[in-house]
C-alpha positions, 0 to 999 in steps of 0.5 A: 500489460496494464497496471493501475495504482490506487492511492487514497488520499485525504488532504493531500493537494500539496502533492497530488497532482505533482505524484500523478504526473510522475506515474502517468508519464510510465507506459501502461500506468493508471490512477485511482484516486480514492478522496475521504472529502479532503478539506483542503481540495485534494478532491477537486485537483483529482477529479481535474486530473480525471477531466485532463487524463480521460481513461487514465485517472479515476476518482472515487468520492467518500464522503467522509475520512473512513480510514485507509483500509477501507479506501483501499479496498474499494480501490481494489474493488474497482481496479478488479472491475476495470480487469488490469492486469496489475494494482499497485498501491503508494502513498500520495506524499513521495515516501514511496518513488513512483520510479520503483513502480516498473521494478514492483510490477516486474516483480510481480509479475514473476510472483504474485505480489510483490512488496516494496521493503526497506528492510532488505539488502539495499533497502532504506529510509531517509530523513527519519530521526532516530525514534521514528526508525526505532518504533518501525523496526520494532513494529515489524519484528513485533508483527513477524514475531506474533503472526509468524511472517516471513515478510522483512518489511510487513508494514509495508504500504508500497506493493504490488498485486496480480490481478489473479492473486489479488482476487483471491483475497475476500475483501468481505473478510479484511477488518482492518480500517487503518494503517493494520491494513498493511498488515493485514493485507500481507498475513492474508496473502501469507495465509492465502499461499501467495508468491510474495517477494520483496525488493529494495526501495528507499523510503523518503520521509514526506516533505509536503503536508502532514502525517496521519500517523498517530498514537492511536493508530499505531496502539490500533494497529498493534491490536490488530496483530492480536485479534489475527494472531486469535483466529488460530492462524500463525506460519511458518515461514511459506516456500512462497516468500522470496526476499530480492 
């Protein structure tokens, strides 16, 4: 089996290359690396891992931040192209452990997507102060409350796609440019009648860099839950859904 990981990054030098190493030493892994011009030279320590690791690592240039949406779906795009047999995506800051990655693809692979949750029995996050865990948990109950999601932890940016079910998912039709991607990738999935399933994993709050989350985003996204929920789309909970 051959899994790829798509990790968009933008000023992410502090942790690239060290996150990498950690997936490439698992049998099967490689790396797509998708760059919105970091400033910091995010770009230039990629493009030296693709040069290192030949046919592991893939860099896609953009030449502006275009938002984490639509990095990863050309991400998506090329993985597809590339035919693995699974596409995971992280983030580059070791909030998501690149050891749970062979558990999200086994899980996978007995299902169509797997998600990594911190909201399950055995689920968790570290280092984050009282407030943090407040705005997401409420950010998830508000997302499963207005889209009808079954998903514990819908906000979620550790997963992993067959490759089957991932192609079933019309990229022309995603609208979400931000962090809503998450959201949004797990409502289609849902809509789509896709086996979803979700695991335990410890979220670690980032140690290295700074975060890209801020008041706007996160007004953004809230957004975002509306403008689905008004397409006339809402369900119940689906046979499909299986939470570990």
């Amino acid at each position: 089996m051959r899994t790829v990981v798509v990790i968009p990054t933008y000023n992410e030098a502090a942790n690239l290359e060290a996150l990498a190493r950690h997936i490439l030493r698992l049998p099967g892994f490689s790396l797509i690396v998708v760059d919105d011009n970091s400033p910091d030279g995010t770009g230039a320590i990629a493009d030296e891992l693709a040069n290192r690791y030949i046919g592991r690592v893939s860099v896609i240039h953009r030449a502006d931040k275009q938002g984490l949406g639509t990095a990863y779906v050309e991400g998506f795009r090329q993985a597809l192209a590339g035919g693995y047999d699974f596409i995971a995506q992280m983030d580059a800051d070791f909030s998501h452990n690149p050891a749970d990655l062979p558990r999200l693809v086994a899980a996978a692979s007995a299902a169509d997507v797997a998600i990594g949750s911190r909201y399950v029995r055995g689920g968790g996050a570290e280092n984050w102060p009282l407030f943090r865990w407040l705005i997401s948990r409420g950010g998830s109950l508000y997302t499963r409350l207005v889209l009808g999601l079954p998903m514990q932890d819908p906000t979620s940016g550790f997963k992993c796609f067959r490759r089957d079910a991932l192609g079933q998912i019309d990229p022309r039709q995603i609208c979400a440019k931000g962090f809503g991607f998450q959201v949004e990738m797990n409502w289609r999935c849902h809509r789509q009648g896709l086996r979803v399933v979700e695991i335990p994993i410890r979220f670690i709050d980032r140690k290295l860099g700074h975060s890209k989350m801020s008041t706007r985003i996160f007004l953004e996204a809230l957004w975002l839950v509306w403008q689905l929920r008004l397409r006339g789309t809402q369900y119940g909970k689906h046979p499909n859904y299986t939470a570990s």
